[in-house]
N, C-alpha and C positions, 0 to 999 in steps of 0.2 A: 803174364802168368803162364805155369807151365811145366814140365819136366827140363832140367837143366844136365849137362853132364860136366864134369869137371873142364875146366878149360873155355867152357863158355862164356860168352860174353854177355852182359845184361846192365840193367837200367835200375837203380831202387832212389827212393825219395827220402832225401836228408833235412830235416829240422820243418817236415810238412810243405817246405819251399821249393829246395833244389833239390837237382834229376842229376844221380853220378851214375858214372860208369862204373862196373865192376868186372871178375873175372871170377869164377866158379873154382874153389878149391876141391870142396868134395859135400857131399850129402849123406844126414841121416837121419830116416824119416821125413819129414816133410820142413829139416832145414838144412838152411845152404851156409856150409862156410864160404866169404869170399874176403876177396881182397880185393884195395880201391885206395885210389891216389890220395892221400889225406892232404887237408888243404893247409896244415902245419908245415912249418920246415926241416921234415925229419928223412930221413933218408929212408927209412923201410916203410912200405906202403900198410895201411891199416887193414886190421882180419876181425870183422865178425862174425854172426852170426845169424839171419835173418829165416823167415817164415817163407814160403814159395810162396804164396798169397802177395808178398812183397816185393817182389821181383817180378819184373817189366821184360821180354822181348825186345821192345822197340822204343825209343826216346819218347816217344810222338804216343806209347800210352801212358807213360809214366806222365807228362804236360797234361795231357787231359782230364788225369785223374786228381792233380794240383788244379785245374781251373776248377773242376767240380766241386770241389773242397773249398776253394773260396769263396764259391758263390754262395756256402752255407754259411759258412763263418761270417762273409760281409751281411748277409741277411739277419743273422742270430744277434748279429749287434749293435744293433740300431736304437736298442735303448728308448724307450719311450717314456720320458718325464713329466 
């Protein structure tokens, strides 16, 4: 998390699971357009648009913030019958 400037490179978390790479188009407010390898077979790389809150620095935050995340999820679901 962080101020980002166009052309930078960053980390955000896809489908709660996996950690993609991205690259910083441009900012407005407190979001970031980026673009990131889509894992389709298309030739132009996918652009949204995400929250700075969402966007990671470093690979290694974005993992930790998926382990934490699971360990809530696996604990919330344990169902007791």
């Amino acid at each position: 998390m962080g101020e980002y400037r166009a052309g930078d490179v960053a980390f955000f978390i896809s489908n709660s699971i996996m950690v993609q790479e991205c690259k910083i188009v441009s900012r407005s407010g407190d979001f970031y357009t980026i673009t990131y390898e889509s894992k389709c077979d298309c030739f132009a790389p996918a652009v949204i648009r995400l929250r700075g809150s969402r966007l990671y620095k470093i690979k290694e935050e974005a993992d930790q913030k998926i382990s934490e995340h699971m360990k809530v999820v696996h604990k919330s679901n344990r169902g007791d019958y």
